[in-house]
C-alpha positions as a printed NumPy array, in Angstrom:
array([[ 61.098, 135.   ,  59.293],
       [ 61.335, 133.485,  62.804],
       [ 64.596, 132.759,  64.373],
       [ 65.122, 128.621,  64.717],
       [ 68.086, 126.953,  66.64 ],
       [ 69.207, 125.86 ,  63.294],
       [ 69.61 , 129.393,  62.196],
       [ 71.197, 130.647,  65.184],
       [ 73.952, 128.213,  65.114],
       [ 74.715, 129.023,  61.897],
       [ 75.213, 132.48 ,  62.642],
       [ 78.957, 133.819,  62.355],
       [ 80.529, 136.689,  64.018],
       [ 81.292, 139.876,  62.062],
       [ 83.162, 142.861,  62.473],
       [ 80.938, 144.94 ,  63.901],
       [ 77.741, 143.72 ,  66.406],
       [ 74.901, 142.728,  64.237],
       [ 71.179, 142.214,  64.797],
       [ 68.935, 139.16 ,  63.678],
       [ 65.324, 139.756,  63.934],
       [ 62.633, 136.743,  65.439],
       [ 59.227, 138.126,  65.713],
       [ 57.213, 140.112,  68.4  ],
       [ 60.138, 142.536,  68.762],
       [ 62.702, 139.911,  69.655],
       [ 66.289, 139.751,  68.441],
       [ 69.887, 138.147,  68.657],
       [ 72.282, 140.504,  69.15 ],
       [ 75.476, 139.076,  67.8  ],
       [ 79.023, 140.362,  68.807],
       [ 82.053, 140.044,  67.122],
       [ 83.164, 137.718,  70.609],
       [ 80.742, 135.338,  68.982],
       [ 78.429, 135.601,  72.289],
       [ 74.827, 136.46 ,  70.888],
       [ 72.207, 137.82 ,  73.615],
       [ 68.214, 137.972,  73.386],
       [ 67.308, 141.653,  73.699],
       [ 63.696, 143.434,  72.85 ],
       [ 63.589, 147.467,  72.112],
       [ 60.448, 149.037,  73.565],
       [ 59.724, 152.545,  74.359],
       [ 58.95 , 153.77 ,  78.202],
       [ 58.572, 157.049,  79.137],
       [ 58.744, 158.232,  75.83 ],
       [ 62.209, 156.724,  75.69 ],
       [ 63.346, 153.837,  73.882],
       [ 64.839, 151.051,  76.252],
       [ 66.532, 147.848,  75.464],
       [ 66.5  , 144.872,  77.986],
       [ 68.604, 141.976,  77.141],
       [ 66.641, 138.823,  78.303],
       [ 69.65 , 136.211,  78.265],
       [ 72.737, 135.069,  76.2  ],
       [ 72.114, 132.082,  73.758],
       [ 73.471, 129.401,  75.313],
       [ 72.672, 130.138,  78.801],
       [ 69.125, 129.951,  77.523],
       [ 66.908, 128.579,  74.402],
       [ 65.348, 130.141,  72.197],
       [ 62.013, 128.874,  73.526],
       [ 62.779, 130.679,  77.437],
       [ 64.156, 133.682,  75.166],
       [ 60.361, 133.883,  73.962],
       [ 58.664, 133.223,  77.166],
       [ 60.785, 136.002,  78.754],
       [ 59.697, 138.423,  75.794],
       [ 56.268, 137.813,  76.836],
       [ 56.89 , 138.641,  80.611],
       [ 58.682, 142.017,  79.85 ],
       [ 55.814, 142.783,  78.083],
       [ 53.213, 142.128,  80.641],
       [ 55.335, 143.895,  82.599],
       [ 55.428, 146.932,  80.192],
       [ 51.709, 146.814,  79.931],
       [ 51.552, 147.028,  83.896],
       [ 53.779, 150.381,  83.534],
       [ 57.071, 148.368,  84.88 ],
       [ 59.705, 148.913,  82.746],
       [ 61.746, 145.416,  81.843],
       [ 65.243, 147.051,  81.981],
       [ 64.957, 148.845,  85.532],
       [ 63.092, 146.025,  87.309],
       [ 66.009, 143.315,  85.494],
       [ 68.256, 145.884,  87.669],
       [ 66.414, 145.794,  90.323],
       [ 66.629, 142.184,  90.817],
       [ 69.896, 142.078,  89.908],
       [ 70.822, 144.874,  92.853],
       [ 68.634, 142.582,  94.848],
       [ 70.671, 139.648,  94.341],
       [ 73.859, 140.955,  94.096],
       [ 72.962, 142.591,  98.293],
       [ 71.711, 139.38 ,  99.693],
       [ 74.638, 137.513,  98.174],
       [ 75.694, 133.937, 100.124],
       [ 79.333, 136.536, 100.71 ],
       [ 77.834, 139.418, 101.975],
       [ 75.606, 137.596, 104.77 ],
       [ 78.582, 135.046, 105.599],
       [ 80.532, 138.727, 106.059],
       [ 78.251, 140.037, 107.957],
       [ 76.999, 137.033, 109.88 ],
       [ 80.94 , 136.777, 110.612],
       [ 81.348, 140.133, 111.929],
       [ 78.477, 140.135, 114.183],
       [ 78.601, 136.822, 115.861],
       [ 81.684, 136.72 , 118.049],
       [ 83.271, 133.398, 118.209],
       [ 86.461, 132.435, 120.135],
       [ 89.937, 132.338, 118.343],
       [ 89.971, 128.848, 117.549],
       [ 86.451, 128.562, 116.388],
       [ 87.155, 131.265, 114.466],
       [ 90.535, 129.993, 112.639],
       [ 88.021, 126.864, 112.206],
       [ 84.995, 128.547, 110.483],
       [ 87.516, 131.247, 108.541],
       [ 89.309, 128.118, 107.046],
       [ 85.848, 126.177, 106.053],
       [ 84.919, 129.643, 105.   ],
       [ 87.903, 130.056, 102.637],
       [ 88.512, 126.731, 101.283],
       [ 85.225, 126.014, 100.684],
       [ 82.273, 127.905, 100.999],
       [ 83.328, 131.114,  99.097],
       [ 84.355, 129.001,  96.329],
       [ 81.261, 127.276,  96.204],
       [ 78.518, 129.49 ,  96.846],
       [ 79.8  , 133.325,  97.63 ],
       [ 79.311, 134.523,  93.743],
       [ 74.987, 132.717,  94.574],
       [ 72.579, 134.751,  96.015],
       [ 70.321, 133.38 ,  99.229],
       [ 67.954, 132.884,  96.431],
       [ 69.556, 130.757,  94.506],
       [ 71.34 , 128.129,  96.865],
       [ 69.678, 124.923,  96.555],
       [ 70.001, 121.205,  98.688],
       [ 71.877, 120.403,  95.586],
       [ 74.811, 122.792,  96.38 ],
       [ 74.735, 122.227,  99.589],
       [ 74.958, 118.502,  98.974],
       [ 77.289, 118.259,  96.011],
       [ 79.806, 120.538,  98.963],
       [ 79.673, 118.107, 101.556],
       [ 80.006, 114.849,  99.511],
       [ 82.871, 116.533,  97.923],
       [ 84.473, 117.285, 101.794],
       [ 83.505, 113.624, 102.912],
       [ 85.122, 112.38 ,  99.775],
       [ 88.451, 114.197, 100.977],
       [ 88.119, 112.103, 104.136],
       [ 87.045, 115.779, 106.192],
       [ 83.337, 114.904, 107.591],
       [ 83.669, 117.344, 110.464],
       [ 84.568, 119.971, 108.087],
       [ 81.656, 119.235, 106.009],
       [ 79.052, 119.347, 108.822],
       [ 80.935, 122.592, 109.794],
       [ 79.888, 124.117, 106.521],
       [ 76.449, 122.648, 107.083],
       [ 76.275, 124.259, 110.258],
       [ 77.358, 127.826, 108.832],
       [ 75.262, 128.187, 105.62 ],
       [ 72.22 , 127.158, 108.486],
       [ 73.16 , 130.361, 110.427],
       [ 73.838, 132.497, 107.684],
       [ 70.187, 132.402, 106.704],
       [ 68.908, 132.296, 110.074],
       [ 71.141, 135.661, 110.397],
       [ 70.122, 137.248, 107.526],
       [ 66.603, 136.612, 108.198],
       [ 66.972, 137.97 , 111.679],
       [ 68.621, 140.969, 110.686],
       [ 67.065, 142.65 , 107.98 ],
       [ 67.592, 140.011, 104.996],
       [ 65.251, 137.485, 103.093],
       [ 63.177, 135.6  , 104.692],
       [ 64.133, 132.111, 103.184],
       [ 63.891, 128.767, 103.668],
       [ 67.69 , 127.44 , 104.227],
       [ 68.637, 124.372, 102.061],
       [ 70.3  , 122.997, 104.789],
       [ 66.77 , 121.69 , 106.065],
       [ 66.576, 119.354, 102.924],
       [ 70.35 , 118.102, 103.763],
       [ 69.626, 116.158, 107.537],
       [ 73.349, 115.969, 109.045],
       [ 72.858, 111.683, 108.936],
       [ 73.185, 112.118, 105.239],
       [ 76.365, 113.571, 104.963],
       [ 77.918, 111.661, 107.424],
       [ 77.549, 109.273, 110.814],
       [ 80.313, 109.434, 112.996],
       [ 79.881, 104.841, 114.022],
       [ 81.312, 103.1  , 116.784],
       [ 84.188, 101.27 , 114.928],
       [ 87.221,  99.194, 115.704],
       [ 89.858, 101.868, 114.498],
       [ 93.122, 102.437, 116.691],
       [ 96.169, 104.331, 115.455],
       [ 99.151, 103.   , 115.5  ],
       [102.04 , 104.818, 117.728],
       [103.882, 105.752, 114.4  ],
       [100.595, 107.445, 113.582],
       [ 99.962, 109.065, 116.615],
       [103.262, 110.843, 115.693],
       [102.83 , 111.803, 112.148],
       [ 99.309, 113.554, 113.553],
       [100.917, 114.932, 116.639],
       [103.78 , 116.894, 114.275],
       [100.972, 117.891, 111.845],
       [ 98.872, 119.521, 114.262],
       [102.123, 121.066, 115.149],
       [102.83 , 122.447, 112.575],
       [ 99.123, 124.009, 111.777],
       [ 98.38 , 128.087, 113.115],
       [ 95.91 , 126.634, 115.86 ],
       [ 96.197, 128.202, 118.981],
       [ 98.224, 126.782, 121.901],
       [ 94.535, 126.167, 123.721],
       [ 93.196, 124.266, 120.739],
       [ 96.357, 122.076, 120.561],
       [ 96.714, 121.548, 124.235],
       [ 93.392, 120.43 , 124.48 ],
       [ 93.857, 117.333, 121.606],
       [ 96.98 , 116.564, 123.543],
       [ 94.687, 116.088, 126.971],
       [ 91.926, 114.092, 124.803],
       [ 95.094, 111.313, 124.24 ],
       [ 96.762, 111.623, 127.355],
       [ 94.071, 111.36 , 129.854],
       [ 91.951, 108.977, 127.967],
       [ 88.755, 111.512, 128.683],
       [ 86.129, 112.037, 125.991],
       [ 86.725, 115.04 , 124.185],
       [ 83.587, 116.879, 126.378],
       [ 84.852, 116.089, 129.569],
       [ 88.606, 117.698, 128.668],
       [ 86.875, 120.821, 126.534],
       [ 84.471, 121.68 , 130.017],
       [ 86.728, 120.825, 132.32 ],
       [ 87.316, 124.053, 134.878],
       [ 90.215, 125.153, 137.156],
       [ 88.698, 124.061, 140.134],
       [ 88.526, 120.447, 139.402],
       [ 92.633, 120.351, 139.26 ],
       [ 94.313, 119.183, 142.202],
       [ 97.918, 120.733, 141.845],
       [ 99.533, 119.191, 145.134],
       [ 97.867, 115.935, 144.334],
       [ 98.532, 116.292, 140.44 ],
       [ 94.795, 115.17 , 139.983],
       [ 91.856, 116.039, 137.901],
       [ 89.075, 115.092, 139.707],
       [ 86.049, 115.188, 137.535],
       [ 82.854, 115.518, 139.571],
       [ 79.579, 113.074, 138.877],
       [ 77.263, 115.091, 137.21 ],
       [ 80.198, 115.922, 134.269],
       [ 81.153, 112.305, 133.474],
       [ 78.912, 110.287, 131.105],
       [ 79.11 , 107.227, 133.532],
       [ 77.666, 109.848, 136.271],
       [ 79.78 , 108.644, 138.58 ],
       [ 83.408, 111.026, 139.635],
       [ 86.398, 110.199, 138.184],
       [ 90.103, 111.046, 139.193],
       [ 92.884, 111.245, 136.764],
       [ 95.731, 111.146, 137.88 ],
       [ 97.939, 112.905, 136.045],
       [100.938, 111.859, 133.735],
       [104.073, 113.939, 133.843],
       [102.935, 115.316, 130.046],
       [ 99.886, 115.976, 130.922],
       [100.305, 118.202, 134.257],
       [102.535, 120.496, 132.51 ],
       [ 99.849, 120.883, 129.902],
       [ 97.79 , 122.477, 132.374],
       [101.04 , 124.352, 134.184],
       [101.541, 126.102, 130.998],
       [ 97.829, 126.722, 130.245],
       [ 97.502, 127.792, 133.791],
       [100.942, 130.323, 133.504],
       [ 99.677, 131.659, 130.192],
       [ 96.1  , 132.172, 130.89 ],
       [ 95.281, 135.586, 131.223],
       [ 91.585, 135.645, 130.902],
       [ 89.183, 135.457, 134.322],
       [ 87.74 , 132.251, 133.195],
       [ 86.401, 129.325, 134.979],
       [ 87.002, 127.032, 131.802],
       [ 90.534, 125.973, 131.116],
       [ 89.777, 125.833, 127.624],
       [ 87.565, 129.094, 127.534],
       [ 85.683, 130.704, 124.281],
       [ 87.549, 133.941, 124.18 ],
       [ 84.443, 135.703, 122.449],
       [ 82.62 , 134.301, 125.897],
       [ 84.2  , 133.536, 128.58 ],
       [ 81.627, 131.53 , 130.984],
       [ 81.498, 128.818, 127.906],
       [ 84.294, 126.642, 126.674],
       [ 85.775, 126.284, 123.604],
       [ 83.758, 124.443, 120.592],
       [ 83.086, 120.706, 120.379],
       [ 84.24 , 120.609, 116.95 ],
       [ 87.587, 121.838, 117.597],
       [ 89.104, 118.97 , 118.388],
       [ 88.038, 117.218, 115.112],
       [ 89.082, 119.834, 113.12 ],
       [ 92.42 , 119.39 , 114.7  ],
       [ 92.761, 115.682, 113.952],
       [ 91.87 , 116.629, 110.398],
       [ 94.252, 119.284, 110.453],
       [ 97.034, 116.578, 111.757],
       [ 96.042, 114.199, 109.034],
       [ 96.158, 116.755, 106.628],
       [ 99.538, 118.238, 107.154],
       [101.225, 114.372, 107.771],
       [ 99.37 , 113.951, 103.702],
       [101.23 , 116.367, 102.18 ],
       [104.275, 115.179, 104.159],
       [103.43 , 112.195, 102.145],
       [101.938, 110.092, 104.966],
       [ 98.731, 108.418, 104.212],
       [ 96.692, 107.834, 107.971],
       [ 93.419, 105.805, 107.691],
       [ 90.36 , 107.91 , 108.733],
       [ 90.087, 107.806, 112.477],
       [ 87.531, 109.808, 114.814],
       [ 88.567, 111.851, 118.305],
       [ 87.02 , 109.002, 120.161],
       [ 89.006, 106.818, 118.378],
       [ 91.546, 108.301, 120.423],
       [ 90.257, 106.265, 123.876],
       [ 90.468, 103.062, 121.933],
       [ 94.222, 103.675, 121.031],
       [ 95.109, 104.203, 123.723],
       [ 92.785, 101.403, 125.146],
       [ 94.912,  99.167, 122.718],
       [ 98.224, 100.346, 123.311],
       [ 98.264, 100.096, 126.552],
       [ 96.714,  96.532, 126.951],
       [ 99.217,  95.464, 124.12 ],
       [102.075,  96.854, 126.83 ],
       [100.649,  94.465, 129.44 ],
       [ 99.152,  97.026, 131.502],
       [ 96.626,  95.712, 134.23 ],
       [ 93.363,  95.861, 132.035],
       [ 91.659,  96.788, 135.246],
       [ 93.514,  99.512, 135.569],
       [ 92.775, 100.735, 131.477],
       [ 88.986, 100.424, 132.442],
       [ 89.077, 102.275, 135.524],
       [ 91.276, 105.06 , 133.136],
       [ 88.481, 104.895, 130.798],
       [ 85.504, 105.46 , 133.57 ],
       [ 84.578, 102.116, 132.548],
       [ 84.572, 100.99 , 136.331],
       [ 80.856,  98.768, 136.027],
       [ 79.318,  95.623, 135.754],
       [ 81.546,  93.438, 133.844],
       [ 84.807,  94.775, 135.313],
       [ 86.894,  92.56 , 137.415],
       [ 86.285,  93.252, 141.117],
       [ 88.225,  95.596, 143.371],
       [ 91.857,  96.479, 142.396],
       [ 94.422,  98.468, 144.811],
       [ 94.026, 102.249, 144.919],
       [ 97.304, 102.632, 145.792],
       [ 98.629, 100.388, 142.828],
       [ 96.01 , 102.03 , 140.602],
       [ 96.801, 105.673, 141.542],
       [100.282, 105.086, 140.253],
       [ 99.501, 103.6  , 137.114],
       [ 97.989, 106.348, 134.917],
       [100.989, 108.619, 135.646],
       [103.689, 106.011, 134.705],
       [102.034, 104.399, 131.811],
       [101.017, 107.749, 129.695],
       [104.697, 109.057, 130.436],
       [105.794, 105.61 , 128.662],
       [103.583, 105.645, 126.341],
       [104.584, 109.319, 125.433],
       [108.276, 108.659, 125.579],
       [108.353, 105.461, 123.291],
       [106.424, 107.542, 120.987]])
């Protein structure tokens, strides 16, 4: 008589493993664990073979039956069921989501703080998630359910990060030997996880505290820290600081002067530098022993700078640590960072001519000429204020 789901979950576990018989050669395999398993006898090479097809459970009855019928096609066609179910499985188990991230890892040289970066997405997220899958079997789905879960924990950059990685682990492996696959990452456009919108967030000086010590207290390089500190003390956007090079630093003048074709007004900008801020680059400068052009150089290439993301990943590093310290901090974004200090500064009565002109916001629809000399003096004293009441 034929097995029915009925039956089967009726079935108790005995002493010793017993079978139940279905029909066509089918049969559940029950263990004294209680886990039962669809298996089919057949001979192949004169040899008699088992294949299990799939523990009840995990599968129906019905798919049990349909995957009876394939092993026997398959057996008909001189393949026998057992060795190519090992096959596949070998298959699988070499183009796992762990080994390519390992190898993709290995291969691709990254600087120090991109690495830290990726190796703590990698970690805390990715392995977890998806290094037991194969390539095969990682869907948009995974990929999806991953990110939502990281935007949920208020870490967007982190979950375009992992985005970004599971992209070039397929594009790896199917540049170096591996499956040619589609990656699910083209199903999951970087809009839908998350858009980074102009907003009216600006952190309070408490807050720029409780991030500052956080980031402090991460393992990010001195490099990676040093360059979040710039992003707030020079009011720059976060590209300008990360490709800034040596030669734009005027030590006798204790100026940064930013050329045209690097500032997204395309028009050059000084910054005159805050007591903080020029022994940022002092120490950067003293420690430096790489041949770089950058002052925030890749280490893994030198003629690049660091990664655009690291600066977020710091901020969301800060925010963490102050979190477990207890310290809630409303999401904010690195360019939130101009805005703060945008708002601090105008709250201290600063000339707001003089905040725009520190922004490289000197256009139509700023008051009309200020006084150099007046102007050249404020950036310095007003960041070293601003710093020291924090």
């Amino acid at each position: 008589m034929a097995l029915t789901d009925k039956a089967i979950k009726a079935l108790k576990p005995g002493e010793k493993t017993y079978k139940v018989a279905d029909r066509d050669g089918l049969y559940l395999s029950v263990a004294p664990s209680g886990t039962m398993s669809f298996r089919f006898n057949y001979r192949y090479n004169n040899r008699q073979q088992t294949v299990t097809l799939g523990k009840y459970g995990e599968i129906t009855l019905a798919q049990a039956r349909e995957k009876l019928l394939k092993a026997k096609a398959d057996l008909a066609a001189g393949i026998s069921p057992a060795k190519k179910k090992q096959e596949i499985k070998n298959t699988l188990a070499e183009n796992s989501f762990s080994v390519w991230l390992d190898k993709y890892t290995e291969e691709c040289g990254v600087a120090d703080s991109t690495k830290k970066m990726r190796g703590y997405a990698i970690d805390n997220y990715l392995r977890p998630a998806l290094g037991k899958m194969s390539l095969f079997e990682i869907t948009e789905n995974e990929v999806r359910a991953l990110a939502e879960d990281l935007v949920k924990q208020q870490a967007p950059s982190t979950a375009l990060l992992c985005r970004m990685i599971i992209k070039n682990v397929y594009t790896f492996a199917s540049m170096h030997g591996g499956p040619k696959l589609k990656s699910p990452t083209d199903f999951v456009r970087p809009s839908s996880i998350h858009t980074f919108k102009s907003r009216t967030r600006a952190m309070s000086p408490r807050e720029i505290g409780y991030v500052l010590n956080g980031i402090e207290q991460s393992s990010s390089d001195i490099s990676s820290k040093s360059a979040f500190k710039l992003i707030l003390l020079t009011l720059l956007r976060k590209s300008e600081v990360i490709n800034g090079v040596w030669s734009e630093i005027d030590w006798n003048e204790k100026t940064w002067r930013i050329p045209a074709e690097r500032m997204k007004t395309k028009r050059p900008h000084n910054v005159y530098l805050s007591k903080q801020a020029f022994d940022i680059l002092v120490c950067l400068r003293t420690l430096s022993t790489c041949k770089s052009d950058f002052i925030f150089p890749a280490k893994y290439g030198l003629n690049k700078p660091m990664a655009t993301s690291t600066p977020n990943r710091l901020l969301e590093l800060g925010m963490a640590n102050a979190k477990k310290a207890g310290i809630e901090i409303e999401p904010c974004t690195i360019h939130d960072l101009r805005r703060t200090a945008s708002t601090l500064l105008n709250e201290a009565e600063f000339n707001s001519d003089w905040i725009e002109a520190s922004l490289a916001h000197v256009a139509s629809g700023v008051r009309a000429v200020y006084n150099v000399a007046d102007y050249r003096e404020f950036p310095a004293v007003s960041y070293s204020r601003r710093q020291e009441a924090r």
